[in-house]
C-alpha positions as CSV (number, residue, x, y, z in Angstrom):
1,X,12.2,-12.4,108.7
2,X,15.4,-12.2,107.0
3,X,18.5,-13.7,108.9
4,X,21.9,-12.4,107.0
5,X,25.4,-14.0,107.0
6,X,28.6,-12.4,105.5
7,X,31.8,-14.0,104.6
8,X,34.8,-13.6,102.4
9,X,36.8,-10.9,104.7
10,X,40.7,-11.5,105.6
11,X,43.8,-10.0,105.2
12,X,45.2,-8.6,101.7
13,X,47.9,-5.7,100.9
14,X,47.3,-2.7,99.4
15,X,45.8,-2.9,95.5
16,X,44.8,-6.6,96.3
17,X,40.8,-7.7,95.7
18,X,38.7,-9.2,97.8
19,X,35.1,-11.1,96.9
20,X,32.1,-10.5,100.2
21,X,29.2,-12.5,99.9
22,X,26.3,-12.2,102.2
23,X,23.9,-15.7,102.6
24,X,20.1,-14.9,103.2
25,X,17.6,-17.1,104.6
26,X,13.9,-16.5,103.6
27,X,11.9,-16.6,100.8
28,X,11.3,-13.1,100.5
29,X,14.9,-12.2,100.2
30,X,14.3,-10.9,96.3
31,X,12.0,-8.5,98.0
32,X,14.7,-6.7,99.9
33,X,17.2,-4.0,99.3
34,X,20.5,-5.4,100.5
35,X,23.3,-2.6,101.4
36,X,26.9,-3.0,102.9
37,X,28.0,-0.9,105.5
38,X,31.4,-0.8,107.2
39,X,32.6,0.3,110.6
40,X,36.5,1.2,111.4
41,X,37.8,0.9,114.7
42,X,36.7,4.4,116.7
43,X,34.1,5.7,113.4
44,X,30.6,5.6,113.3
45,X,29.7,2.8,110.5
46,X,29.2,4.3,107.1
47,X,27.2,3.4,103.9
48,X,29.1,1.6,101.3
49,X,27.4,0.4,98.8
50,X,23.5,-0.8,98.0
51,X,21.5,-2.4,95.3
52,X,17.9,-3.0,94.5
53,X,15.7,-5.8,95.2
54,X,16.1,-6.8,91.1
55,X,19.6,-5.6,90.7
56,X,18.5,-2.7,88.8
57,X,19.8,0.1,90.5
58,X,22.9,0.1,92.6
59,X,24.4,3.3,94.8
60,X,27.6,3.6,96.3
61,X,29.7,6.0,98.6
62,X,32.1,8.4,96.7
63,X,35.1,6.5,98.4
64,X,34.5,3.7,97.1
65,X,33.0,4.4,93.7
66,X,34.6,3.0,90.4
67,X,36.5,0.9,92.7
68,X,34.1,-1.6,94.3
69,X,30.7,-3.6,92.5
70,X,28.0,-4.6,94.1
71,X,25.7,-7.4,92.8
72,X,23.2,-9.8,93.9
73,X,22.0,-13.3,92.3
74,X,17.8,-13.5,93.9
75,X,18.5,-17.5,93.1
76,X,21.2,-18.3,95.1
77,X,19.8,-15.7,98.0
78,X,23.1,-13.9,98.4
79,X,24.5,-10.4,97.4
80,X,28.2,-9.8,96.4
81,X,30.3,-7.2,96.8
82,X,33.5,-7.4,94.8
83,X,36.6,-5.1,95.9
84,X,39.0,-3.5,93.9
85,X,42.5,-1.8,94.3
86,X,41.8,-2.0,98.0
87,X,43.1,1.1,100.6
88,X,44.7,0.7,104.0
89,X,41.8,2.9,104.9
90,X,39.2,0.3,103.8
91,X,40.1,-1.6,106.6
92,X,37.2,-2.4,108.9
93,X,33.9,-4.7,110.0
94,X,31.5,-5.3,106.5
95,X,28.5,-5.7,107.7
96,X,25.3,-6.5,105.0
97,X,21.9,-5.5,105.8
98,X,18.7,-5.7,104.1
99,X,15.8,-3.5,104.1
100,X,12.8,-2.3,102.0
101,X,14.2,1.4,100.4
102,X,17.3,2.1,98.5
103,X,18.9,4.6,101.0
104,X,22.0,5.4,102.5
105,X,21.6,5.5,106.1
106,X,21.8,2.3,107.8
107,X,18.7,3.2,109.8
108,X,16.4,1.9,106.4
109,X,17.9,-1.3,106.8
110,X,16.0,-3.7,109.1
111,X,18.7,-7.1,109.5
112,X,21.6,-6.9,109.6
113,X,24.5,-9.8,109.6
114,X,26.9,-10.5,112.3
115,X,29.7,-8.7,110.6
116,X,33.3,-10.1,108.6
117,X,36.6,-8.9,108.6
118,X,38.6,-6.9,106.0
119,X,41.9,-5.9,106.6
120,X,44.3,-4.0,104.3
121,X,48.2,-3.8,105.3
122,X,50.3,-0.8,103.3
């Protein structure tokens, strides 16, 4: 059991950064794939980003690419994803989840966090 908890969302113009971390409980945390997923008000919720249970291999959506970083420190239990030049159309929930495959779809994840905040004003 893996119980997930995001945190770093808020507010921030356009071309402004923002730092999400995601807390896990467990021991078997370095086990897991960890992705973020966003949803936008009236969308379906969409793959952002996802990295490996070692770090080794990360993934992310063409909309996001060369713009956000994902990472992840096994040590500390918690998985980081650092955005860049941010977009009025990232605006939306960022939700982490964890699973055991490196995939795209959020039905491979199996927890998932409660969900935090990021919006970005033009």
């Amino acid at each position: 059991q893996v119980q997930l908890v995001e945190s770093g969302g808020g507010l921030v113009q356009a071309g402004g950064s923002l730092r999400l971390s995601c807390a896990a409980s467990g021991r078997t945390f370095s086990r897991y794939v960890v992705g973020w997923f966003r949803q936008a008000p009236g969308k379906e919720r969409e793959f952002v980003a996802t990295i490996s249970w070692n770090g080794g291999s990360t993934y992310y959506a063409d909309s996001v690419k060369g713009r956000f970083t994902i990472s992840r420190d096994n040590v500390k239990n918690s998985v980081y994803l650092q955005m860049n030049s941010l977009k009025p159309e990232d605006t939306a929930v960022y939700y982490c989840a964890a699973g055991l495959w490196v995939a795209g779809t959020s039905a491979k994840y199996d927890y998932w966090g409660q969900g935090t905040q990021v919006t970005v004003s033009s």
